[in-house]
Structure formats: structure tokens, C-alpha cells
C-alpha positions in Angstrom: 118.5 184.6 120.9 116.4 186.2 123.5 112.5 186.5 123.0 110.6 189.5 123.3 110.4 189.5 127.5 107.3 190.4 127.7 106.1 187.1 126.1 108.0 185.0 128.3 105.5 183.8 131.1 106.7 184.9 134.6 107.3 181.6 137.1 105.1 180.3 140.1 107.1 179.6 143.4 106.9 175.6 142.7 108.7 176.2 139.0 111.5 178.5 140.8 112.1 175.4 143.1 111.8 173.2 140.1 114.4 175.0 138.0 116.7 176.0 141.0 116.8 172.0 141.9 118.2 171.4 138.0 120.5 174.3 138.4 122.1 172.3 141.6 122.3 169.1 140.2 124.4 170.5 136.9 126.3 172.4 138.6 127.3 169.2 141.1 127.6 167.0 138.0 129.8 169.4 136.3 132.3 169.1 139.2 131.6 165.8 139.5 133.0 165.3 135.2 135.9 167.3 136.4 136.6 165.4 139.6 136.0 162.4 137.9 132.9 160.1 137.2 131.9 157.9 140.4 130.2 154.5 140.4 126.6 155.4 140.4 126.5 157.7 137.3 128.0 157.2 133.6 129.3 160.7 132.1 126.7 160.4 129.4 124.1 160.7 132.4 126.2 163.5 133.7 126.3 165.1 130.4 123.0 165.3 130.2 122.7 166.5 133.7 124.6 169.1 133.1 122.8 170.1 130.0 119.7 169.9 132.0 120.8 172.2 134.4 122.0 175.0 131.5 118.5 175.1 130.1 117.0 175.5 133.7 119.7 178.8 134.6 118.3 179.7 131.1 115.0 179.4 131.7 115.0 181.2 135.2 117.2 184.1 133.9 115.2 185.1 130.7 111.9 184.6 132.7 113.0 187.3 135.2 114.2 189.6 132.7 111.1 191.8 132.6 111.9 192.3 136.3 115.6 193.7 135.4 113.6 195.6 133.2 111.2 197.3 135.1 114.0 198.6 137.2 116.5 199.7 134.7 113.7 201.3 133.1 112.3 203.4 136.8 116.3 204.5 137.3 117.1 205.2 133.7 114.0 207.8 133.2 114.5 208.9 136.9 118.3 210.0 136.1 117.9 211.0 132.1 119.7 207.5 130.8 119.8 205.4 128.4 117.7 202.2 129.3 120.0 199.7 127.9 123.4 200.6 130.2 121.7 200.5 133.5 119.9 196.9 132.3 123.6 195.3 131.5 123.9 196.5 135.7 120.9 194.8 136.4 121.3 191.7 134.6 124.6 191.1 136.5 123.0 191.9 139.7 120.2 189.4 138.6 122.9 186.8 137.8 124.7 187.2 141.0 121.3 186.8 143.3 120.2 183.6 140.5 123.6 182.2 142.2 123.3 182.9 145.8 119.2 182.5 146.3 118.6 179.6 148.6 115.2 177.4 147.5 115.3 175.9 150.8 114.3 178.5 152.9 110.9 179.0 151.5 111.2 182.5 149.8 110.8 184.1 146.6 113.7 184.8 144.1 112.2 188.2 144.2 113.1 188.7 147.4 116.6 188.5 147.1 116.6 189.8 143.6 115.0 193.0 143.3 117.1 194.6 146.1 120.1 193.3 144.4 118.9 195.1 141.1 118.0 198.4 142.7 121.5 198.8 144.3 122.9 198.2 141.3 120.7 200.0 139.2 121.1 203.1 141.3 124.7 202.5 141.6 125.1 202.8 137.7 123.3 205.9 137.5 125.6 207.7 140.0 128.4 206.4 138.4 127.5 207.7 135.4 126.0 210.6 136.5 129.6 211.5 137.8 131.2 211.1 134.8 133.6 208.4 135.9 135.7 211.1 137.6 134.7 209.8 141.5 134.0 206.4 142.7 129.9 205.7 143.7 131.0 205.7 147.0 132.3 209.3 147.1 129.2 210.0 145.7 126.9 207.9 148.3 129.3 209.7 151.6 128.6 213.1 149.6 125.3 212.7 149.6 124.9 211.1 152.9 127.2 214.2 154.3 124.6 216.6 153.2 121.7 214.3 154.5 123.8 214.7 158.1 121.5 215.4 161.1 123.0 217.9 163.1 122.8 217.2 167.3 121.1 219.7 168.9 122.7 223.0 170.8 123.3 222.3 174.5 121.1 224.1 176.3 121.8 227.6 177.9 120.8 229.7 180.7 118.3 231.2 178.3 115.9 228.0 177.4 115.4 227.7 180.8 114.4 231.0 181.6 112.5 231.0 177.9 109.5 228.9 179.4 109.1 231.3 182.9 107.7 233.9 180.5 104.2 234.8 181.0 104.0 231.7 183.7 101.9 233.3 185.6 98.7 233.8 183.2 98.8 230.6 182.0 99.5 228.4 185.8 95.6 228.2 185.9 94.7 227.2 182.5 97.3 224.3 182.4 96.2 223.2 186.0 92.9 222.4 184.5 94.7 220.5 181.8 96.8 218.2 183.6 94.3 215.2 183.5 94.7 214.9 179.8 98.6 214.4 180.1 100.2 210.8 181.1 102.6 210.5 184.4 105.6 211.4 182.6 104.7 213.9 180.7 102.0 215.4 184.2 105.5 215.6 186.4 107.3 217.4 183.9 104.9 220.4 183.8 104.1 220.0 187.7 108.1 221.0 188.4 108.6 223.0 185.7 105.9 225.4 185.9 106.1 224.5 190.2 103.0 223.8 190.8 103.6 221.0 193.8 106.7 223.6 195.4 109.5 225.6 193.0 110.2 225.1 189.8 113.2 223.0 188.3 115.1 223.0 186.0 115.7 220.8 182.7 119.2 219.4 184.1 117.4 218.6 187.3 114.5 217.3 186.1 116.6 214.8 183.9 118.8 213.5 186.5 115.6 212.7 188.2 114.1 211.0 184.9 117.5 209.9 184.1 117.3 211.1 180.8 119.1 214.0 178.8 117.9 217.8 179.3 117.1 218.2 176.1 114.6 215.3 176.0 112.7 216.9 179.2 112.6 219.8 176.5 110.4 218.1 174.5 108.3 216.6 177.0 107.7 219.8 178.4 107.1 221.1 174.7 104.6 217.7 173.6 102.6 218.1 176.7 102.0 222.0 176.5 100.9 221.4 172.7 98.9 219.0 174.0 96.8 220.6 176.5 96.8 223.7 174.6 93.6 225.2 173.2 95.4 227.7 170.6 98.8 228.8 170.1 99.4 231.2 172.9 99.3 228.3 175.4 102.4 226.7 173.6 105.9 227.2 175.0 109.0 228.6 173.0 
């Protein structure tokens, strides 16, 4: 029978190593009763290695119940559930991280664990959510479908004639303002408003930068906002 979990004391990084050593050596004297007994151990010692090692996967599990907890509680009130079927999710995720954390790297069973339990977790509410009728996956691409970033329009004739609008009036407020741009960003506004000869364009200017017209865009668009003392002084 399981205690109340909030009585059992939570474990230090030296007991995790402690118990996850025991866990290692029943599990290796287990196959070594069913491979058969070598020289150096009776199966009464194996026994009792074995039964050593139970207690410890015991011990380890119960004591990181609270954590399952925690989690199936967060998702359960986030989604409107009941507490208990998303905590059977998370105390199979919690066993399958118990069997794959490695003590010899140095890190905590948290580490490994509570990612585990949140995937699952989550996963269990949108399965349920769903009614059973679509898999968690559907649901995930669904959602990740209407999430979708869009790639921007290419851009026309228009954007580049956008920016020549009212060029004029603002050619000697932004010369003043150059010195508070960086090189990048001072030779974009230089050629597009043509202040060392014409002005160019945003397909020339990012052959020259070698990078895509749309990113000179933005450059043009950071470094106006950036010199710019109020609105007006901001492109389009």
C-alpha cells in the first residue's frame, strides 16, 4: 500500500545514485538466476540481491510520486479533468524515465523525468479531450497547422515605390541621423533614399548584401524607427 505522498521525503542526488546502483545490481542478478548462477555468487546472495534491488525501484518510484503529481494535477485543472486518469499517464511516463535515467552522467532524475511526464500528461489530455475519435497526433498537426507561419508576399513594384513618398521632406532630417545607425543598417538608407548618387532598389541592394529583398525591408524599416523622433519619420 502506498503512503500519503506528501509524507514521503523527496531524495538528495547521492540517495538517487544510491538506489539507482541497487536497481542495477537486481536487475543483473535477476538475469544472472535466469542465465544461471556463476562461481562467485550462491542464488541465496542473488536472491537477496534481487530483493534488494525491488525495494530500491520501490523506494525511488513512490518518493517521486509527488512529482507525477504536481503535473497531473497543473494539466488536469488546465483541461477540466479528472486528476487521477492523467496521474496513471504520468506514472507510466515516470516508470519509463526510472528505466532509461543514467546515474553516471551526473544529472538529476528530474531532468529526464519531468519532461517525460509533461508529454505525457499533455498527451492524455488531448486524447481525451478528443474523445478518442482522433489519434493525439492529429490533434498536435491540427494545432500546429493553425500555429503555421505564413512566408511573407514577394515584393511588388509598389513596396518599392511605397518608401519614395514624401522623400524629399524627410532627406535632411535622416542625414542628421545617420550616425546613430551601424554600417549595415547606414548603407541601406544611403542607397535607398540616394543620398551618395540614385537610389536602389530592394532587389539590388540585396544582391549587393547577398541577402533576400525582403530582409533589406526590414533593415530599411529598423533603422528609420530608429532614427526617428515621432512617427511621421517611419516608413510604410
Amino acid at each position: 500500500m502506498i503512503p500519503n505522498i506528501s509524507s514521503i521525503p523527496l531524495l538528495t542526488s547521492a540517495e538517487e545514485v544510491t538506489l539507482a546502483r541497487a536497481i542495477e545490481a537486481g536487475l543483473y542478478a535477476e538475469h544472472l538466476l535466469v542465465a544461471g548462477c556463476p562461481d562467485y555468487a550462491t542464488t541465496s546472495e542473488l536472491w537477496a540481491v534481487r530483493a534488494e534491488g525491488k525495494a530500491a525501484w520501490t523506494e525511488f518510484f513512490q518518493a517521486n510520486l509527488r512529482l507525477a503529481a504536481h503535473i497531473a494535477n497543473r494539466w488536469a485543472i488546465r483541461f477540466r479533468m479528472e486528476t487521477d486518469d492523467i496521474l496513471q499517464e504520468c506514472c507510466l511516463a515516470l516508470g519509463s524515465a526510472l528505466m532509461s535515467w543514467d546515474w553516471a552522467r551526473g544529472t538529476r532524475f528530474s531532468t529526464l523525468a519531468w519532461p517525460r511526464m509533461m508529454f505525457a500528461a499533455e498527451s492524455a489530455c488531448w486524447q481525451r479531450r478528443s474523445g478518442g475519435q482522433s489519434s493525439v497526433w492529429w490533434m498536435r498537426a491540427k494545432s500546429a497547422e493553425r500555429r503555421a507561419w505564413s512566408p511573407p508576399r514577394p515584393l511588388t513594384e509598389r513596396d518599392e515605390t511605397a518608401s519614395r513618398v514624401d522623400r524629399d521632406d524627410r532627406t535632411a532630417i535622416i542625414k542628421g541621423r545617420l550616425a546613430q545607425l551601424d554600417d549595415r543598417g547606414r548603407i541601406v538608407i544611403e542607397r535607398r533614399f540616394g543620398l551618395r548618387d540614385t537610389s536602389t532598389t530592394y532587389t539590388q541592394l540585396a544582391k549587393d548584401l547577398d541577402v533576400s529583398p525582403r530582409t533589406v525591408k526590414r533593415m530599411e524599416e529598423r533603422a528609420l524607427a530608429a532614427m526617428a523622433a515621432d512617427r511621421e519619420l517611419v516608413a510604410a
